[in-house]
N, C-alpha and C positions, 0 to 999 in steps of 0.2 A: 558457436557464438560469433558476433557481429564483432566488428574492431571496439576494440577497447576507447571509450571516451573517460576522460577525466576533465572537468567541466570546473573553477568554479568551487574545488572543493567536492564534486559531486562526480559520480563515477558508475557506470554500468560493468565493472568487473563482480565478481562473486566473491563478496565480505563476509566473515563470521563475523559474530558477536559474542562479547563477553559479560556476563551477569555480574555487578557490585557487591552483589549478594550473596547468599549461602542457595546453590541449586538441592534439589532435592535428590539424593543417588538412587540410583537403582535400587543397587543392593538393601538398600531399607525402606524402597517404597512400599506402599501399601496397595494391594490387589486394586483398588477403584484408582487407584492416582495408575500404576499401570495400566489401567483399561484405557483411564481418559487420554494418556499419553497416545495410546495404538491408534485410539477415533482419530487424535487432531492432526496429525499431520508426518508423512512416511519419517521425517527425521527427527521426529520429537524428541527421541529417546537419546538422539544426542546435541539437541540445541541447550543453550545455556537459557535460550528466552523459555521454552516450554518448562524444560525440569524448574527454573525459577515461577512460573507462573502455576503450577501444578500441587506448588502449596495449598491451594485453593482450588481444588480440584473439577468443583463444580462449575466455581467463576470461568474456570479454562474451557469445561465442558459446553456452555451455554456461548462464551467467544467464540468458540470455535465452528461451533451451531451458524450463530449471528455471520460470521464470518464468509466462510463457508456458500453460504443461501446468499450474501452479497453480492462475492466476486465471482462466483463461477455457477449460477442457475441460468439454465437456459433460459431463452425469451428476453424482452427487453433489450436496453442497451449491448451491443456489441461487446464482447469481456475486451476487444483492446483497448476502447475507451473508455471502460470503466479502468483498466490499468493507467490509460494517461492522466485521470483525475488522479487515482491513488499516488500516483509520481509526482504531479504539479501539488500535492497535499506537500506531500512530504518534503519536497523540494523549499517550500513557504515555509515550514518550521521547521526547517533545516536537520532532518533525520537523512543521513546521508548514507542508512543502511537500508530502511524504507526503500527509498529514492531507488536503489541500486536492484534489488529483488523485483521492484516493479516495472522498472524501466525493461531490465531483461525480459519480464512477460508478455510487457506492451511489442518490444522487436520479436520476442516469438508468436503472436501472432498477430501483427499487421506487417511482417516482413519488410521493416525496416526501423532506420534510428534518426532520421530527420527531425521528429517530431520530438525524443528524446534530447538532442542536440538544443535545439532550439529552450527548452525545458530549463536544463541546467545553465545554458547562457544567462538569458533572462525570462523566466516565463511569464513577464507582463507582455510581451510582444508574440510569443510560443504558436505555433498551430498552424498547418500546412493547406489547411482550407479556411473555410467559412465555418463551417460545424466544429471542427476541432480550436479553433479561436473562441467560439461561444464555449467550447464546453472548459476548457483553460481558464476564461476568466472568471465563470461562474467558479470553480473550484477554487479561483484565488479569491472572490468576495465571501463565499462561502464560509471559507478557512477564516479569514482575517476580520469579519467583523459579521457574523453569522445575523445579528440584529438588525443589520441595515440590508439585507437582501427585500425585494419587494415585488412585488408580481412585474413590473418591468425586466428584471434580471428574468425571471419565467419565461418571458412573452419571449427575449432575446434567444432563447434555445428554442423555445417554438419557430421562433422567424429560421433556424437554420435545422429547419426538417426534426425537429428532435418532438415525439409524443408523451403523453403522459406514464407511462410505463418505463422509456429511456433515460425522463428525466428525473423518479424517483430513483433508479436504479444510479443514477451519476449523486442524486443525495446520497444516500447510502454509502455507497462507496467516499464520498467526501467524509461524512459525517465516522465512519469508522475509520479512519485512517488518524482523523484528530485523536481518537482513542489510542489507535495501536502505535503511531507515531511518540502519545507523552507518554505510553510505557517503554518503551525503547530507549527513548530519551534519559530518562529519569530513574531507569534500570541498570542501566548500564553503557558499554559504548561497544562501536565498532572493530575490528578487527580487519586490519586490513592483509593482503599476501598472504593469503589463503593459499594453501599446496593443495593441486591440481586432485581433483577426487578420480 
C-alpha cells in the first residue's frame, strides 16, 4: 500500500464498517442468501454491509450484478477513472468509507496518489491533467444537482478526449456510487484501526 493520507476527515487506510442493524448470520442463513453472498463479493461472508444487505437477497443479487458490469467491464473508460469518479462521489457526500476502498483502487491501478490527495483536499480544484479535471467536475455536477447537468457538461468531457462509451461508463459509475454511498451512510458507519489482515 501507498503512504497513508488522512485528508479532511478522509483517508486511503483500510476501514471496516459496522451495520446499525441486525446482519443476517450464517448459521441461519438460507441456501440462496448463501449463494448470493459467494457471487457478490470474496468477503461477503464477513462484511457487516453484505450480511446486512442479504436480507434481501435478490436486491443484493441484482446490486451486485449492476455493480459489478460498472466498475470492472472491460472496454470503455479506464477502471482508474472510473475509481476517481467513484472517490470524488463519495468524497461530495461525505462517505468516508466509500472514499477510502476507492481511493485504494484508483492508486492500485494508476500507481499513484496525487490525484487522490488533491480529492480529499478539495475536489472542486482535483485532477492532474485536463481529462481528469473534466472528469472530477462532471462527477461533482453530477452528484450535487443531477438536473442541471446539460449537454455542455457533455461536450466538456468530449473537449478532453473522453468518447461516448467512456462517458457513459463515468455515468454509471457516478450514478451508482449516489446509491451505494446512501446505503452506507444510512446503514451504518465506519470503522476505523482495522488490524492488519
Amino acid at each position: 500500500m501507498s503512504d497513508l493520507i488522512e485528508i479532511k476527515g478522509f483517508t486511503n487506510a483500510t476501514l471496516g464498517w459496522k451495520a446499525w442493524l441486525d446482519v443476517v448470520s450464517l448459521d441461519s442463513a438460507t441456501p440462496e442468501q448463501i449463494a448470493v453472498l459467494e457471487e457478490s463479493h470474496p468477503k461477503a461472508k464477513v462484511s457487516d454491509y453484505y450480511l446486512f444487505l442479504v436480507h434481501q437477497p435478490e436486491v443484493l443479487k441484482q446490486r451486485s450484478v449492476a455493480f459489478n458490469a460498472i466498475m470492472y467491464a472491460p472496454g470503455g473508460m479506464p477502471r482508474a477513472e472510473r475509481e476517481l469518479g467513484a472517490t470524488v462521489v463519495s468524497r461530495i457526500n461525505g462517505c468516508v468509507y466509500c472514499a477510502s476502498v476507492h481511493a485504494q483502487r484508483f492508486e492500485q491501478l494508476a500507481k499513484r496518489t496525487d490525484a487522490i490527495v488533491e480529492v480529499f483536499d478539495d475536489p472542486h480544484t482535483a485532477g492532474t491533467s485536463e481529462r481528469e479535471r473534466a472528469i472530477v467536475q462532471f462527477s461533482i455536477a453530477l452528484t450535487r444537482a443531477p438536473d442541471k447537468v446539460t449537454s455542455a457538461d457533455i461536450q466538456a468531457l468530449k473537449d478532453v478526449g473522453l468518447n461516448e462509451a467512456e462517458i457513459l461508463d463515468l455515468m454509471h459509475s457516478v450514478a451508482i456510487f449516489a446509491w451505494a454511498n446512501r446505503l452506507m451512510l444510512n446503514l451504518g458507519e465506519p470503522v476505523f484501526d482495522q488490524p492488519a489482515a
